[in-house]
N, C-alpha and C positions, 0 to 999 in steps of 0.2 A: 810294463812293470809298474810306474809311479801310477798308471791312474787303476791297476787292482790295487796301490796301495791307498790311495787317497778318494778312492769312489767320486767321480766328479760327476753331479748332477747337473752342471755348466762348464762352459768350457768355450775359450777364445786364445786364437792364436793371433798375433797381431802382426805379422807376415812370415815371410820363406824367404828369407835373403843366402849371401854367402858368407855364412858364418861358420868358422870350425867346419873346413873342408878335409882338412887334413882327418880327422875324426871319423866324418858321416862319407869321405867317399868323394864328396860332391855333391851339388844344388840338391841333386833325384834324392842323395840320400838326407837329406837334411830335410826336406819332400816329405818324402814316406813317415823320418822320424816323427817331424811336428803332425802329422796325420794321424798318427795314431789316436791322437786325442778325440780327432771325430771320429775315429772306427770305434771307439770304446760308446761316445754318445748316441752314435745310433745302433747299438747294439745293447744299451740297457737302458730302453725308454721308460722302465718302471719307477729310474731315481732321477725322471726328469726329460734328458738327452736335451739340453736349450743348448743352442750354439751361437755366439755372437759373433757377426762375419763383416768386416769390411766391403763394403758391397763395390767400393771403388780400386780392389786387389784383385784384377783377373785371376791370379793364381787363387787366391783362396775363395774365390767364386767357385770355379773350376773345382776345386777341390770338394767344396760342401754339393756340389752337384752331384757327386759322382758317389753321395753315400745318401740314406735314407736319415735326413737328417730334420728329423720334426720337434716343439718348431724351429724356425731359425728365425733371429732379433737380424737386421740387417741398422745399420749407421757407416756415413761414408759424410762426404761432398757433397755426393747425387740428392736430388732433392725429392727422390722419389726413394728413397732409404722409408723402411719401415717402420723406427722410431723416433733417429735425431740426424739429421743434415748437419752442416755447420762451415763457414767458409772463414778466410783470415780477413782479417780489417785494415790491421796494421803488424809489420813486422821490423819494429824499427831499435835495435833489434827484437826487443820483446815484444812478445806475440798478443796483438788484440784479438779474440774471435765472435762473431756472431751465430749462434744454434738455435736451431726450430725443434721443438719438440711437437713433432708429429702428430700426436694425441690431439691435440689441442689448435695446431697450427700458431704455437704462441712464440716468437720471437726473442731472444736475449744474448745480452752481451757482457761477454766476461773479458779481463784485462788480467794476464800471465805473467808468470815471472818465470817462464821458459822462451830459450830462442829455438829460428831455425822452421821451415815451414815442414819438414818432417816429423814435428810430435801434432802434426793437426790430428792425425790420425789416431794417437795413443790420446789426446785429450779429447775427442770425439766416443774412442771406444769409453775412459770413464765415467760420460757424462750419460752415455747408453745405458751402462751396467746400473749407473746411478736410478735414471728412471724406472727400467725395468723393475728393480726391487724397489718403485716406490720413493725415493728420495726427492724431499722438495728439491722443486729447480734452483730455490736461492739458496740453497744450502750447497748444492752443487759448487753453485758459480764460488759461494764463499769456501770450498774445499780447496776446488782449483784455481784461485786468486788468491789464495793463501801459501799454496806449496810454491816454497823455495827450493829448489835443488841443490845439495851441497855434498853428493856423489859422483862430482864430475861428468856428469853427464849433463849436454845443454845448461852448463853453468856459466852466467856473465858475472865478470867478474874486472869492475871498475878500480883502476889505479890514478893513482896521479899523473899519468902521461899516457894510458892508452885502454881502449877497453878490449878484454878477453873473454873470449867463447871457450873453455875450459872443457873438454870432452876427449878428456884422453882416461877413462875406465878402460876401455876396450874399445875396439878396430874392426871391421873386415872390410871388404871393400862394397858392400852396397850403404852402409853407412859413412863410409868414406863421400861415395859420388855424392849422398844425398846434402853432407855437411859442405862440401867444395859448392857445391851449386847455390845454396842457401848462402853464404859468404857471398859469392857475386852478384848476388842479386839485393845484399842488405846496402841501403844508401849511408855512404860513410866514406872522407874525405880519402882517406888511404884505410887497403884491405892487403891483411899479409894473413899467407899462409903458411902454417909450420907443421908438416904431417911424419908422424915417426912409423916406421915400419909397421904389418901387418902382419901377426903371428897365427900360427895353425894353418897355414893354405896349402899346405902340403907340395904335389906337382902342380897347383896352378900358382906358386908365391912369385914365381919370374913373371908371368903372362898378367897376374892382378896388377902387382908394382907395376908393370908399364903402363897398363889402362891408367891407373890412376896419377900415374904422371903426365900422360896424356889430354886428362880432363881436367890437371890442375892448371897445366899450360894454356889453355882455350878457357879459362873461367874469366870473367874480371875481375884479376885483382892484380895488387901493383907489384908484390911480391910474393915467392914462392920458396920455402925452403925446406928442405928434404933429409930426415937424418934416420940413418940406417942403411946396414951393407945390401938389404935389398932393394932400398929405391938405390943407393949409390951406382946400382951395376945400369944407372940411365940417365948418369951423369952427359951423357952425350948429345942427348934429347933435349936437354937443356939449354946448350949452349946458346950466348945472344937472346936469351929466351925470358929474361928476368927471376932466372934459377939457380939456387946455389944447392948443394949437395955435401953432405957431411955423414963419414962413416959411422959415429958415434956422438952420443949426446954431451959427452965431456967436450969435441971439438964444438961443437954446435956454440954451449957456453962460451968457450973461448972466444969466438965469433962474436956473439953477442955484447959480450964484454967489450970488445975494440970498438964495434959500432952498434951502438942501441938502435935498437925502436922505439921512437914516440911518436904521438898524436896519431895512433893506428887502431885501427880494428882487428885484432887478430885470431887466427881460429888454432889455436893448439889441439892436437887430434895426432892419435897411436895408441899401439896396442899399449896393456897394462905392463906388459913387459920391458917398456920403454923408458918408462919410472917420467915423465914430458914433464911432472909437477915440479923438476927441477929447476925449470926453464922459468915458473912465475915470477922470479922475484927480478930474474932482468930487466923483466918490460914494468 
């Protein structure tokens, strides 16, 4: 229905995670739904049909395969992408990147004011879209070296005792994994984690909550703290484990109050329904 409403002569989906389960069903239906967009581009090649595809997303590889999908812009990592490659330099936390535009075989390097090795792929896809229509590469780089993020998503966000990765807009659990992983791996003297429950998962919210307690456990980092009645019900998994577990974000405060955090790197992350903004002014 949105794309008879909006006629898209282009069109990029920038993956198929588990998001809004409880909604679509499940991953297939959340599948099917974002598909749609290529079923409508290859079926009105008159207003274009361009498709820009992650070329390092099996799934939507997969997916633009299985429709007649002319042309299609490919940008990824892989260096054999058909417009723009691009690899990280540094992520410390914010993200340095190097990108080849393809055309040219011509090299460049832009410095982010996004964390987290999961937006390689959303600053890869703009810098695609950007070429394609033509936009200088230094106008690019100064687009995306200039955007600050101030919608809570991949927001650092520097206090007087510790710095914060701000991304509590919204949750599910593929952006969960990706944001726990991304934390373990940013070099930083102490790493805490504070993840608020994940809304919409319907019958998988017990079975997600556990994964993601699971991979919060095995990440590296020094601390781990969990608030909400659905990670709560894995309070047990915890134990000895470097994990505290709090049914609501009022106790969480309380916690925090008695004992702060400083000199931390910390990733606050939950769904929007969590209200986690409460939590900034502790640390």
């Amino acid at each position: 229905m949105l794309c008879t409403i909006s006629q898209p002569s282009h069109g990029m989906i920038t993956n198929v995670g588990k998001a809004h389960l409880e909604g679509f069903g499940g991953v297939e239906g959340v599948k099917k739904g974002k598909g749609e967009l290529y079923d409508f581009l290859a079926s009105h090649p008159p207003r274009g049909g361009v498709a820009f595809v992650n070329c390092d997303d099996t799934v939507l590889m997969d997916m633009a395969s299985t429709r007649v999908l002319d042309p299609v812009v490919y940008y990824g990592e892989n260096e054999s992408s058909s417009l723009v490659s691009g690899k990280i330099v540094e992520n410390s936390p914010l993200l340095t990147l190097e990108w080849t535009d393809k055309r040219l075989e011509k090299n460049h390097v832009v410095k982010t004011q996004l964390t987290g090795e999961y937006n390689l792929p959303n600053i890869l896809a703009a810098i695609c879209i950007g070429l394609y229509f033509n936009i200088d590469p230094d106008k690019i780089n100064a687009g995306i070296s200039g955007y600050q993020p101030k919608n809570n998503r991949s927001q650092v966000t520097k206090t007087a005792t510790n710095t914060l990765i701000c991304d509590y807009y919204n949750a599910n659990p593929s952006s969960m994994a990706v944001a726990i992983e991304n934390l373990g791996k940013l070099a930083a003297d102490h790493k805490v984690l504070v993840l608020g429950d994940m809304f919409e998962m319907g019958d998988d919210a017990a079975a997600e909550h556990e994964a993601i307690v699971q991979k919060a456990l095995e990440a590296a980092v020094d601390e781990r703290v969990f608030i909400g009645h659905e990670f709560a019900r894995w309070t047990a998994l915890g134990a000895g484990r470097g994990a505290t577990f709090y049914h609501t974000a009022e106790e969480a405060i309380e916690a925090f109050k008695a004992k702060p955090v400083r000199h931390s790197t910390v990733l606050i992350k939950g769904s929007r329904g969590m209200a986690l903004e409460r939590l900034v002014a502790l640390f």
